[in-house]
N, C-alpha and C positions, 0 to 999 in steps of 0.2 A: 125547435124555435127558440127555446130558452139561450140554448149554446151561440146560436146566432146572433140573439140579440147582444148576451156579454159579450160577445168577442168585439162585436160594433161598438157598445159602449167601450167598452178597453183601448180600440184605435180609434175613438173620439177622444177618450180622456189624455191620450197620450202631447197630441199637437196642444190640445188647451192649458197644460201642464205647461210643457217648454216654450210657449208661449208664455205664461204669466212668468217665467222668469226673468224672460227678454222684458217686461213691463215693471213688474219689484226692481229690477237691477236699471232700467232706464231712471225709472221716480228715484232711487236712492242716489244717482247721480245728481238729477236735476234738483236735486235738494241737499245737496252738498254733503253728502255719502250720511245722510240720517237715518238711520236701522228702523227709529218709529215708523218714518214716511211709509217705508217699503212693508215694515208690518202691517201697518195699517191696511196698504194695499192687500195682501195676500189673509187677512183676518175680514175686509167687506168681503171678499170672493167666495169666502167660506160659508161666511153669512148668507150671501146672497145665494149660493147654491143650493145650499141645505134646504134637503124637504121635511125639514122638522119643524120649520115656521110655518110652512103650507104644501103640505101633497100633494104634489102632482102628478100628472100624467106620464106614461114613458114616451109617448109620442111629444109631448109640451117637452120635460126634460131634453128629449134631444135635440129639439128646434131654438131653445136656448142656448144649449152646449155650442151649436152652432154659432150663434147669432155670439156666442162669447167667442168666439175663436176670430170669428170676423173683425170686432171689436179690436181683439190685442193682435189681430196681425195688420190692420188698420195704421195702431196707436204703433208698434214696433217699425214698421217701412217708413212711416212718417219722421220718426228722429234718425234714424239711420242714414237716412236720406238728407237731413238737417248739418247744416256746413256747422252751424252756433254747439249741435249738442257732440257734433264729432269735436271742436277744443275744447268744450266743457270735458269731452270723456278723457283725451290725452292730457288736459289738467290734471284730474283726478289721479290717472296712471302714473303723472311724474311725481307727484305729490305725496303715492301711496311708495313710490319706488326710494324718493327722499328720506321716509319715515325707517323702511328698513334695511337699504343697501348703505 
């Protein structure tokens, strides 16, 4: 049962992962490429997960891990799909392309 359950946590942590990418690199655009922003982001997550503020359950744990995945694949389609953040992101691109080509 043990082996089962890691392997389930390990492909729950995987999409919640490259998800919170998609989410740090969306915030560090919409914030005009600010490293804080995006730390920020990726240091509440760590916060907020950790069970060293409050233990909990592996049943609770995974029904969060859930409920976070929902969240940033939520918050990711929504600007993807955003006409404003698709020039905000090709702004970005010509601007980072400006800096070193």
């Amino acid at each position: 049962e043990w082996l089962q359950r890691s392997l389930f946590d390990a492909l729950i942590y995987l999409p919640a992962t490259i998800l919170l990418c998609f989410v740090v690199c969306i915030v560090y655009i919409k914030t005009n490429r600010s490293i804080l922003a995006g730390a920020t982001v990726h240091m509440l997550r760590n916060l907020l997960s950790s069970q060293l503020l409050s233990p909990i359950s592996v049943e609770v744990s995974t029904v969060l891990k859930l409920v976070e995945i929902g969240v940033y694949l939520i918050i990711t389609i929504y600007f993807i799909r955003s006409t404003t953040f698709k020039k905000q992101l090709e702004t970005s691109i010509r601007e980072i392309k400006a800096q070193y080509y």
